[in-house]
C-alpha beads as a LAMMPS data file, in Angstrom:
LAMMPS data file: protein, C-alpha beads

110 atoms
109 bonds

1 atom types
1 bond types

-500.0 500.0 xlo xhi
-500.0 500.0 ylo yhi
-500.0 500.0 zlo zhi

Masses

1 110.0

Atoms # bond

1 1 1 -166.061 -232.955 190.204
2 1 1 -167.439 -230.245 188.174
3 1 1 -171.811 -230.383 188.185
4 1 1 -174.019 -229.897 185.771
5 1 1 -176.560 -227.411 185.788
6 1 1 -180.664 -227.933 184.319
7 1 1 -182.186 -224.915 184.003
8 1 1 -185.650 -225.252 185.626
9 1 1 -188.930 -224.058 184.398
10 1 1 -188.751 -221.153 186.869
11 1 1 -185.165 -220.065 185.875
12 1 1 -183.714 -221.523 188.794
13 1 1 -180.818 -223.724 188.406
14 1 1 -180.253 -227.670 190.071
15 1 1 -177.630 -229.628 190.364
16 1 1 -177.366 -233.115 188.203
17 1 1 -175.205 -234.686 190.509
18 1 1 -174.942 -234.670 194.488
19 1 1 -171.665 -235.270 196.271
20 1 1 -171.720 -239.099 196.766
21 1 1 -174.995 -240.834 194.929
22 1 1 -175.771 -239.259 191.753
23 1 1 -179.171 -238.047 191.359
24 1 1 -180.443 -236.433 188.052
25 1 1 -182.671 -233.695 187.517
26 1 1 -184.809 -234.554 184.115
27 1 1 -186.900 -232.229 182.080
28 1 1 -189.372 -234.465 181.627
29 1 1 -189.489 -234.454 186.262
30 1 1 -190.851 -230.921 185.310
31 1 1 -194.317 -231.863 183.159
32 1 1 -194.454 -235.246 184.449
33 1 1 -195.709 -235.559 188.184
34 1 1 -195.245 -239.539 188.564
35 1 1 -191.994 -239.280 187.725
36 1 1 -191.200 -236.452 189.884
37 1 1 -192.685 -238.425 193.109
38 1 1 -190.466 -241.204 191.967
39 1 1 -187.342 -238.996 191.740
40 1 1 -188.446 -237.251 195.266
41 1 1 -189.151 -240.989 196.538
42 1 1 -185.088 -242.094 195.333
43 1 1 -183.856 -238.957 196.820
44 1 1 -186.272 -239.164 199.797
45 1 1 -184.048 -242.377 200.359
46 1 1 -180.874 -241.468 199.716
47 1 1 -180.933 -238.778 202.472
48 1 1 -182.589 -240.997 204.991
49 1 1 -179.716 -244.007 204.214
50 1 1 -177.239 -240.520 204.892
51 1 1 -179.051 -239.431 208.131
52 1 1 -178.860 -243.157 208.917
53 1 1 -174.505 -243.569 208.320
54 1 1 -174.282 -240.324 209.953
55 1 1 -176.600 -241.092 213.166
56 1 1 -174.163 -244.519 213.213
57 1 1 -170.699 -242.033 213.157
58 1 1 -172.604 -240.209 215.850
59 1 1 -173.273 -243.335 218.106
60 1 1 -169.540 -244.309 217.393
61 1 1 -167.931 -241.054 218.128
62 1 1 -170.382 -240.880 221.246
63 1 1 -169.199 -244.296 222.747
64 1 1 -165.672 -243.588 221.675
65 1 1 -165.224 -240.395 224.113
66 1 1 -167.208 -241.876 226.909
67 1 1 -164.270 -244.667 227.114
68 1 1 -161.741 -241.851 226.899
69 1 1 -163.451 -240.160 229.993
70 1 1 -163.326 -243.504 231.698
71 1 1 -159.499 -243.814 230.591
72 1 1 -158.993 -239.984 231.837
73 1 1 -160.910 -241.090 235.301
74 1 1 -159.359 -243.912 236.454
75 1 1 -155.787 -241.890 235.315
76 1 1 -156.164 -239.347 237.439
77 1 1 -157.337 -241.913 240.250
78 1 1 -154.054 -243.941 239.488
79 1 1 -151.996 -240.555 239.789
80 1 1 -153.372 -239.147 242.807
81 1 1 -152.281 -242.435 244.471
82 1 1 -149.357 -242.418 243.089
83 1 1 -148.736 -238.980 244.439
84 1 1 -149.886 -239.981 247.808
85 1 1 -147.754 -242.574 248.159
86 1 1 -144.372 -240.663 247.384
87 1 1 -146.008 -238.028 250.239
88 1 1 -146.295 -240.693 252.562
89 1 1 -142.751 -241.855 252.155
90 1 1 -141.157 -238.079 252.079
91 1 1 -143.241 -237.377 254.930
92 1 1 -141.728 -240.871 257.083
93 1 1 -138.368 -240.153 255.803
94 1 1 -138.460 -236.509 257.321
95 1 1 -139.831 -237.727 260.647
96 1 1 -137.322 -241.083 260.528
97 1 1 -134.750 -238.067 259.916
98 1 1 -136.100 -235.836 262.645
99 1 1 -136.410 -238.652 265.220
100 1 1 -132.839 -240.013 264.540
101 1 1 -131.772 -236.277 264.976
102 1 1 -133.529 -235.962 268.089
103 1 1 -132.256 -239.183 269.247
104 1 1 -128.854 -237.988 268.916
105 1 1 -128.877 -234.986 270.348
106 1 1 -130.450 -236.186 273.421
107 1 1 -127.673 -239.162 273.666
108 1 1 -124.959 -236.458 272.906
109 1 1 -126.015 -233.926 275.848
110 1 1 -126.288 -236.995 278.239

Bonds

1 1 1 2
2 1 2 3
3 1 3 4
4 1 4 5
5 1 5 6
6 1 6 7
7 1 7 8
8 1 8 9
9 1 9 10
10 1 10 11
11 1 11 12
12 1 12 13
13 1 13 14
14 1 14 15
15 1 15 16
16 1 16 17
17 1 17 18
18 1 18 19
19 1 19 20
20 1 20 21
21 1 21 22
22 1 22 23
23 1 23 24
24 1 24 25
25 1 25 26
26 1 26 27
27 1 27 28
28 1 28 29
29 1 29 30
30 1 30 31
31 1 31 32
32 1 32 33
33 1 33 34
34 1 34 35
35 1 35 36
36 1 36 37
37 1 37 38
38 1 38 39
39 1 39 40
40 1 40 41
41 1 41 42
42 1 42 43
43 1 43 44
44 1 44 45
45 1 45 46
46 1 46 47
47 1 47 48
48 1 48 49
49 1 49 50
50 1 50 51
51 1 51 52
52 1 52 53
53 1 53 54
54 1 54 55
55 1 55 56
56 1 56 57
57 1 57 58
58 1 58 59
59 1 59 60
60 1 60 61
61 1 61 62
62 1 62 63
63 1 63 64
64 1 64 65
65 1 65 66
66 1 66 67
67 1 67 68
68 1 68 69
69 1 69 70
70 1 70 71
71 1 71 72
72 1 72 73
73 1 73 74
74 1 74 75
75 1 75 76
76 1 76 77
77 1 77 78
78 1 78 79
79 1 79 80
80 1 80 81
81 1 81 82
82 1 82 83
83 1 83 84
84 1 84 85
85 1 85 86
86 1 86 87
87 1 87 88
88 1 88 89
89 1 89 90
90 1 90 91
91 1 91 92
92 1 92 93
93 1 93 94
94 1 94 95
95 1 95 96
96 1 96 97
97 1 97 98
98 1 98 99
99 1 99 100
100 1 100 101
101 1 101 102
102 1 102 103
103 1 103 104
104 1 104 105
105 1 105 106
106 1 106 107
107 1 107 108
108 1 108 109
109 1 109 110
């Protein structure tokens, strides 16, 4: 979207149009001070409604990642009991080994 440009009384330049709500610069915002707080009162409100959507995002975003740290916790507290529950049955099927070893090799020098 291509913007136009009014040429201000001081030589500087302003865009006509913003990126989503159009807001137009008029000559007549430049000799005319009612209109101008008008103008400054529309765009006043158009950044405040923006501030507003993006404080909303914010909150969003903000709640969605503290449920993905909740996921994340009780995942790693699902995993480490996973993992100590395969230790626990390696470590009783060495010592059922070991024993049964022990077991026969006190029955075989007998």
């Amino acid at each position: 979207m291509s913007e136009e440009l009014y040429e201000g009384p001081e030589r500087r330049k302003f865009p006509r149009l913003m990126n989503d709500d159009i807001i137009h610069v008029s000559p007549a915002e430049d000799t005319d001070l009612i209109l101008h707080v008008r103008l400054c009162e529309t765009r006043y409100n158009q950044l405040y409604n923006k501030v507003e959507r993006l404080e909303h995002r914010l909150d969003n975003i903000e709640s969605t990642l503290g449920e993905i740290k909740d996921i994340l916790a009780n995942d790693d507290r699902r995993r480490l009991r996973t993992y100590l529950g395969w230790a626990g049955v390696i470590i009783t099927t060495i010592l059922g080994g070991a024993i049964t070893l022990i077991v026969k090799f006190y029955d075989h020098i007998k």
